[in-house]
C-alpha positions in Angstrom: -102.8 -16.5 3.0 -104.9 -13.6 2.7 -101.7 -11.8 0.5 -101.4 -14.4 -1.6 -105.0 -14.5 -2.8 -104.8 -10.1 -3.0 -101.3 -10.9 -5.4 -103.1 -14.0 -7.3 -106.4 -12.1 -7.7 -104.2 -8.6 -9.0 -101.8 -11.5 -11.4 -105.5 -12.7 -12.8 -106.4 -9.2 -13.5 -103.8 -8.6 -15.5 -103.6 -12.0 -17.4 -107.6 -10.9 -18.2 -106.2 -7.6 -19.3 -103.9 -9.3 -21.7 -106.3 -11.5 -23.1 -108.3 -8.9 -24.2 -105.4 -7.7 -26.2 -104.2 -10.8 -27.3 -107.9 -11.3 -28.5 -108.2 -8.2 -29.8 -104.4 -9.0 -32.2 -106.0 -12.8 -33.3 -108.8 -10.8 -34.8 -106.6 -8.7 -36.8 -104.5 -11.6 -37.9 -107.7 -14.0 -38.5 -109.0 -10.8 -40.5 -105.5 -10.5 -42.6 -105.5 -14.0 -43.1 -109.3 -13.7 -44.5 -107.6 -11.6 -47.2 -105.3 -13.3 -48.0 -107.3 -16.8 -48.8 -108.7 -15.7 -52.4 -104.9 -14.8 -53.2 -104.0 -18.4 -52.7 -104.0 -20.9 -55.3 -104.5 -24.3 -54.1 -104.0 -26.2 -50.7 -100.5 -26.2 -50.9 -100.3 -22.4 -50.7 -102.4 -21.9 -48.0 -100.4 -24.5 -45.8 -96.9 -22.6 -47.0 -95.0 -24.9 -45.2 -91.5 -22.5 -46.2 -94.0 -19.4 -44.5 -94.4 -21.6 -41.7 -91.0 -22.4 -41.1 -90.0 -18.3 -41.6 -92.5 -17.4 -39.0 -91.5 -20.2 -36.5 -87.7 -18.6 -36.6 -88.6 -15.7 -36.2 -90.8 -15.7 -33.0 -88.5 -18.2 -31.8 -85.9 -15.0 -32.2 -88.3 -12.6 -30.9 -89.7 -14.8 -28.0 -85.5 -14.7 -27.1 -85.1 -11.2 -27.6 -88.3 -11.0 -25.0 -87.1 -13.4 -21.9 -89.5 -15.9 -23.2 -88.9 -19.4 -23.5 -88.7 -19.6 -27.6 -89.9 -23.8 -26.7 -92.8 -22.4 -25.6 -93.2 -19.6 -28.1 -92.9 -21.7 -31.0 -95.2 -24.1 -29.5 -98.2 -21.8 -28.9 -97.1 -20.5 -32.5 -97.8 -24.0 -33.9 -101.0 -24.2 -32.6 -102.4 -20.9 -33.5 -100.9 -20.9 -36.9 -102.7 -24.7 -37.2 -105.8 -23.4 -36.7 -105.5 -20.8 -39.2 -104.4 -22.6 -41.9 -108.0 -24.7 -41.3 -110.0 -21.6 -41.2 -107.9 -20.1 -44.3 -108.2 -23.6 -45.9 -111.8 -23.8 -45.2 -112.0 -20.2 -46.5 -110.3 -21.0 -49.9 -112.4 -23.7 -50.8 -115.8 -21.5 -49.6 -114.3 -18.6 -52.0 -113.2 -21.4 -54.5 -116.9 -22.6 -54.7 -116.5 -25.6 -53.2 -119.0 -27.1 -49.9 -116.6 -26.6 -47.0 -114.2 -29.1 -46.2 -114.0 -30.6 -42.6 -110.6 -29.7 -41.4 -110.8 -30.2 -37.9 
């Protein structure tokens, strides 16, 4: 018992370590995705469902390429790429002069 919570407590540590570079990544995306909001012209652009669908393969492909499961992958990519288009959307109409829509 006593090496299974020294192996669960070392597999936590390095989950933590990896959410502080995941974390570290979403801010650089959330920031690039900042930018990119003015350069959009209405909502339709920002939601890019064609971009959507490009990403989607291709982390699919590289989740394969990785031993992932590309289910999952795509998944966790659906949900992350959801909650940017809100925050870009929200961003757009902010920069657009607009109040700020509700999109959650």
């Amino acid at each position: 018992m006593a090496e299974t919570a020294v192996t669960l407590s070392a597999i936590r540590a390095r989950i933590d370590e990896l959410d502080g570079n995941l974390v570290d990544l979403l801010a650089r995306r959330e920031a690039l995705v900042r930018q990119a909001a003015p350069l959009k012209s209405d909502g339709q652009a920002v939601r890019a469902p064609e971009r959507v669908a490009q990403v989607v393969t291709r982390v699919r492909a590289l989740a394969s390429e990785a031993g992932a499961d590309p289910d999952l992958i795509e998944r966790i990519y659906r949900g992350m790429i959801q909650a940017f288009i809100e925050m870009e959307t929200d961003e757009h109409h902010r920069i657009a002069g607009g109040s700020t829509p509700i999109t959650r």
